[in-house]
Phi, psi and omega in degrees: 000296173304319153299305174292325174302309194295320144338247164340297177277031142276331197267251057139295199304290239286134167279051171267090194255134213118281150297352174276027165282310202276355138300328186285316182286336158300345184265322213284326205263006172252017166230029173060026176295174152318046182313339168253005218237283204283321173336306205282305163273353167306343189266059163271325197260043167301184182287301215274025166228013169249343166300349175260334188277357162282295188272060168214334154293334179278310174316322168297314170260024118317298170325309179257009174247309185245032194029020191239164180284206198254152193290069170254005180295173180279296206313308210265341179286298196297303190304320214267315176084144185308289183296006153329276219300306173328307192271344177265013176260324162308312175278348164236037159276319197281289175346292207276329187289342205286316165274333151303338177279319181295335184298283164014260211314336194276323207293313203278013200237294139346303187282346168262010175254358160267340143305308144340336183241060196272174163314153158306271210333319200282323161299326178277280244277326150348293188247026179263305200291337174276338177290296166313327185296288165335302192293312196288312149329285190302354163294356153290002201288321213259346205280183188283158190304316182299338191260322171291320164276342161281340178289333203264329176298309181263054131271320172285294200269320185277126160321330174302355174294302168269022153262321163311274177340332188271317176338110220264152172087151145317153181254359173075213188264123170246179164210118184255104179303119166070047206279356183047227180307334206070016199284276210297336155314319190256005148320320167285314172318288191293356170262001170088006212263340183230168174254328180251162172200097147244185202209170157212190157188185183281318188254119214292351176321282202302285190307314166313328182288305174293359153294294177264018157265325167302309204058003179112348185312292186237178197237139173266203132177174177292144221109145206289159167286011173256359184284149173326145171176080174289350187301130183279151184235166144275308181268123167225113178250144191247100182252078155080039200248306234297318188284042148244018204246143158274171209302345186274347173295301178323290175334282162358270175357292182257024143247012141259348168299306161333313195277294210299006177239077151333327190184165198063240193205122160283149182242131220178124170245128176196151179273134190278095176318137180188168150341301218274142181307001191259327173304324174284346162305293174320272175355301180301303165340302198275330157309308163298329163275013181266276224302343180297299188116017177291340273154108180265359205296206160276146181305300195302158181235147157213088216272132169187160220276128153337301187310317182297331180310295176328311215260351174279317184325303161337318178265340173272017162124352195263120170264111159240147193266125141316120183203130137014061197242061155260000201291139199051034196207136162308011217249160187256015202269153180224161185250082163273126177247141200220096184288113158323118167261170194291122163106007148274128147248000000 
């Protein structure tokens, strides 16, 4: 913990702006750090702290390259020149992160050893989720690397790990709908949370990967989420699939998932549509990824509010819970999860 903070705010310091997500994963992930941990302080170089953490860099390195304060006057700024300032923001960039990281690090070192002294239990479910994450990765060993570095960043990063893993009771025989790569399904695997485990999805590349990450654990295959499929599950996840569906599909969608969960619960990520800036955040992140052509899904985005998802369950039978699933990402996504109630069928 106290190695990723004290990272991340030196990464954090550094004027490379842009890169510092893809530096924290060059450092964090082949030494098993904290990749959402040092991220997270890397963002000390936000808007409203970085224009004082920029002039203080230039100002450390002006000191120590021309033993003078920094050119901030028009006259003396046209004597120092754009590439002045530049090599004197590099060089007192390497400082202040060097020192702030140690603070970092010192603060951050103290607070895990005050952790240390958590419940066992909490300490076993911890590191039964961390055991598990690894074992899921490593079902990845044999696939092409970019398809292998996207499974260990969202599994590491995306909040839905450790909320599926917070989730209580077995999940049974799941079906995981639009299952991409398969991390998270066989993730539940590996945590020992299903008995059965398929999965699908449209794009048969992602469905091949996942396929050869199952090893026969579990079977994917290709196909839309509207083709017939009467079999019954307990778990049914709908993981970032709905909003590309236009709404009478969504409608659909979900009430044969209603039908095909007799008992246990569907589970659904979804960006909870709104006003507010972190949804128009989603919204882009998912636009770029149509026009890149990373997300192979359906052309359309179709977007709608949590309550409305709540309130069709609600008429098929279902009490579903809301919960948060953004924390430490910009993004606007909520996790519903949605329990038959008793004595409906």
């Amino acid at each position: 913990m106290a190695l990723a903070v004290a990272l991340g705010l030196f990464i954090g310091c550094l004027p490379v702006y842009g890169l510092h997500f893809v530096l924290c994963v060059l450092v964090c992930l082949p030494f098993g750090l904290d990749l959402v941990l040092a991220y997270l302080v890397a963002n000390i170089s936000n808007p409203l702290v970085a224009p004082f953490l920029i002039t203080l860099e230039v100002e450390v390195g002006s000191l120590l390259t021309t033993g003078h304060h920094a050119a901030f006057t028009l006259e003396q700024a046209k004597l120092t020149g754009i590439l002045g300032f530049v090599w004197q923001a590099v060089v007192g960039s390497v400082v202040v992160g060097a020192v702030l990281g140690a603070i970092g690090s010192a603060l951050a070192y103290l607070i895990a050893r005050e952790r240390a002294g958590a419940p066992a239990d909490e300490i076993e479910e911890g590191m039964a989720v961390e055991t598990a994450v690894r074992r899921t990765i490593q079902r990845y060993h044999s696939v092409p690397r970019g398809d292998r570095i996207y499974v260990s960043i969202k599994l590491h990063t995306d909040p839905l790990t450790r909320l599926l893993a917070a989730l209580p009771g077995d999940f049974g025989r799941v079906l995981d709908a639009g299952a991409g790569r398969g991390q998270f399904g066989l993730f539940l695997w590996e945590l020992g949370r299903c008995t059965e485990l398929r999965g699908f999805d449209t794009d048969a590349r992602k469905v091949a990967v996942a396929e050869r990450a199952a090893a026969g654990d579990a079977h994917y295959e290709t196909r839309d989420a509207l083709e017939s499929n009467a079999r019954e599950v307990d778990t049914l996840l709908l993981i970032d699939v709905l909003h590309y569906l236009p709404r009478p599909e969504q409608d659909e969608l979900l009430r044969r998932a209603a039908r095909s969960v007799s008992r246990g619960r569907i589970v659904i990520r979804e960006l909870d549509a709104g006003p507010a800036a972190r949804s128009t955040i989603t919204r882009a992140f998912e636009w770029l990824a149509k026009v890149s052509g990373y997300n192979r899904g359906r052309a359309g985005r179709h977007y709608r509010p949590a309550s409305e998802i709540v309130a069709q369950l609600a008429r098929a039978g279902f009490s579903a819970e809301v919960l948060g699933a953004s924390e430490g990402t910009p993004f606007a996504n909520v996790l519903i999860v949605a329990t038959r109630n008793a004595g409906v069928s």
